[in-house]
N, C-alpha and C positions, 0 to 999 in steps of 0.2 A: 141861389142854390135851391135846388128842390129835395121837397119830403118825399120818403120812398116807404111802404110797408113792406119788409120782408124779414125772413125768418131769418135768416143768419145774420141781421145785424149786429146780433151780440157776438159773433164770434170772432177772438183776440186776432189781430193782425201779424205780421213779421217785419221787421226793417224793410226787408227788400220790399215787399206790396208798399207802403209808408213810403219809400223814397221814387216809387215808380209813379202815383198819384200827384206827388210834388212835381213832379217832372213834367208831367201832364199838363199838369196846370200852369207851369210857365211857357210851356208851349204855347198851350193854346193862347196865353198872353202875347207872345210873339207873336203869331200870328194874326193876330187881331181878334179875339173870339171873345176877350174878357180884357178888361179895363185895368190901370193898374191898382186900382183899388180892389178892385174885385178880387186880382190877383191875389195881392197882401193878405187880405182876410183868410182866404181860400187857401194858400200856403201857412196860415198862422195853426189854422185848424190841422192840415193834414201833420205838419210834424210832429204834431201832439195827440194826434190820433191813437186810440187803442183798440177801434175793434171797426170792421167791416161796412159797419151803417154809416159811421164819420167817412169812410172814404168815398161811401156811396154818395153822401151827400155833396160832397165837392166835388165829384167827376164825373156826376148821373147826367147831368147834361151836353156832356165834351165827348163823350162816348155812346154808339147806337145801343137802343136797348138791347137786343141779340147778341150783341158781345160784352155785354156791360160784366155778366155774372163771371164769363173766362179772364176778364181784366181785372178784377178783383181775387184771382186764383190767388193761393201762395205760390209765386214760383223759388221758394229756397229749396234747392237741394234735399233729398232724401239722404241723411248721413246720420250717422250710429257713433257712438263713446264721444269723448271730451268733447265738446264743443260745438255737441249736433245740437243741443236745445237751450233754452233761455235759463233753465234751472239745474242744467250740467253743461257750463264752460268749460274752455281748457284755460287751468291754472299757473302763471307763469310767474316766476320769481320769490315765490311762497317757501320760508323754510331756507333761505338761499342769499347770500353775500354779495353773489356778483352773478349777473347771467350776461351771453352772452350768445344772442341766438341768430344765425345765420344762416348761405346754404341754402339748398333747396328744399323747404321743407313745408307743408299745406295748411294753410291757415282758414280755421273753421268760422261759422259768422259770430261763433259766441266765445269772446276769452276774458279773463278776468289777469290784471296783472301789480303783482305787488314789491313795491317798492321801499325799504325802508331805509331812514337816516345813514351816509355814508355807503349805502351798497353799489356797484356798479352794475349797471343794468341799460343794455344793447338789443334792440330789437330790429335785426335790416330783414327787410323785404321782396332784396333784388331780387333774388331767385325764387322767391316764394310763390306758391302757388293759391290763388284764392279760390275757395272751397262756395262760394257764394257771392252776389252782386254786392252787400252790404255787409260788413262785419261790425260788430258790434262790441265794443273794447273798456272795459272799467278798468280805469286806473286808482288803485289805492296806493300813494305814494305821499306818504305825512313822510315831510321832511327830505327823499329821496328825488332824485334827479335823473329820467331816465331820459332816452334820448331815441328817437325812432329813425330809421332812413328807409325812403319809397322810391321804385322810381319814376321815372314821370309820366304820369300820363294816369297816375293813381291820385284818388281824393282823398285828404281827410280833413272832417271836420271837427274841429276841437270845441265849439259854443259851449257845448253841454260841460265842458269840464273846470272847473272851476282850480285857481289858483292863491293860495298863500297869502299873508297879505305883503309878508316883504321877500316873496318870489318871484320870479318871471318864467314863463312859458311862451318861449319864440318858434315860430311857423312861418317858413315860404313856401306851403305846399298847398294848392290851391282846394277849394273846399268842398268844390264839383270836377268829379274824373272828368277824365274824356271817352268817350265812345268805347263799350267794350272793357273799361277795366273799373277795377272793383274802389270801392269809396268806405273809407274806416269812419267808423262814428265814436269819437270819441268822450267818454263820462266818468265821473269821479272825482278826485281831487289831487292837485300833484303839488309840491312848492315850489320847486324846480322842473327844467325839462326842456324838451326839442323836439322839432320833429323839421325833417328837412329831406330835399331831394337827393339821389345820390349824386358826387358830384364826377366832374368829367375826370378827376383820375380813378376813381374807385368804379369809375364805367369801365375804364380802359384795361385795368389791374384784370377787374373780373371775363372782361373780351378775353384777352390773353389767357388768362386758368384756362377756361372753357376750351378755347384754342387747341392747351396743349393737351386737354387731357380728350378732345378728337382726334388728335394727333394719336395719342399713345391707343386708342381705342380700335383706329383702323390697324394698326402695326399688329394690335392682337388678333384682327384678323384675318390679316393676312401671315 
C-alpha cells in the first residue's frame, strides 16, 4: 500500500464509497493484481475505514492517479428528511407493538429499527425502492424478533450485528448483491430474528396483485 499526502484525507466517508473500495480490491484480486494476502489486509482496513486517506491508501495503487480523486467521490444520493444522513435516520418501530411495513415504499441509506420483547415486527422489501447502493440498518432489538424478506438479487450483511447469547439470528441471503442492487449492512443487536429471500409463492401472490391492479389501471383508461 502506498502513503499519499493530501488534504482531504481527514474527511469522514459514507457506506457506499467503503463498500465500492472493498470491491476494488477484490477485484483486483481476481484478477491477479494483489495476492491473497494482500487482499485480506487491504479488505480488513477498508471495512473499517472512516475517512478518505484509509481508502486512499488501499486503492491508490489499483486506480490511475487522474481518476484516483473522482473514485473516492461520495456517490450517496443528495436526499433531504429521515434518513438522508448518519445523524437523522429513519426510525422504525419506536413507540410501536407491532409494525408491519410493506408495499412500495423508498428506503434511505440510513434507518434505525426498534424492536422490543414480544412486538411483531415485518420489514419486506419486494417493492421497495432503494434510495442508495448501501443502506445502513441499526437494529435495537433486546429481546424482540424481527424478521426481514429481500428479494434476490439484494445483499445483506448481518457480521456487524450481534446476537443474544441464547438467540439465534438465521440468514440465507447472500452478503454480496448482485450487479446493480443495493446491499443492507446490518449493526446492533437483536436476540431473535431473520432475514430471508422472498419465497416463490410470495413472488407469485405479488406478480398476480401487480397484474391486477395493471389490469384495473388500463380499464381507467380507457
Amino acid at each position: 500500500m502506498q502513503n499519499y499526502d493530501n488534504t482531504d484525507d481527514q474527511l469522514r466517508i459514507t457506506s457506499a464509497q467503503r463498500e465500492r473500495a472493498v470491491e476494488l480490491v477484490r477485484q483486483a484480486a481476481a484478477d491477479g493484481r494483489l495476492d491473497f494476502d494482500e487482499m485480506n489486509g487491504r479488505v480488513a482496513v477498508g471495512l473499517e475505514a472512516k475517512t478518505q486517506g484509509e481508502l486512499r491508501r488501499i486503492v491508490g495503487d489499483l486506480v490511475p492517479s487522474a481518476e484516483l480523486a473522482a473514485f473516492l467521490l461520495d456517490v450517496t444520493p443528495a436526499l433531504e428528511g429521515p434518513g438522508s444522513t448518519w445523524d437523522n435516520p429513519l426510525m422504525l418501530g419506536k413507540d410501536k407493538k407491532s409494525l408491519n411495513l410493506h408495499g412500495r415504499w423508498q428506503v434511505p441509506p440510513f434507518m434505525e429499527l426498534y424492536c422490543s420483547i414480544w412486538h411483531s415486527v415485518k420489514i419486506n422489501f419486494m417493492e421497495a425502492v432503494a434510495l442508495a447502493p448501501v443502506i445502513d440498518l441499526v437494529v435495537v432489538a433486546h429481546g424482540g424478533s424481527p424478521t426481514f424478506i429481500v428479494p434476490q438479487g439484494w445483499g445483506v450483511d448481518t457480521e456487524r450485528l450481534s446476537v443474544g447469547n441464547q438467540g439465534m439470528f438465521n440468514s440465507n441471503v447472500a452478503t454480496r448483491p448482485e450487479k446493480g442492487f443495493p446491499r443492507i449492512v446490518m449493526r446492533g443487536h437483536v436476540a431473535n430474528g431473520k432475514v430471508r429471500y422472498a419465497t416463490a409463492r410470495e413472488i407469485r401472490k405479488l406478480e398476480q396483485r401487480l397484474a391486477l391492479q395493471q389490469a384495473g389501471h388500463q380499464q381507467l383508461a380507457h
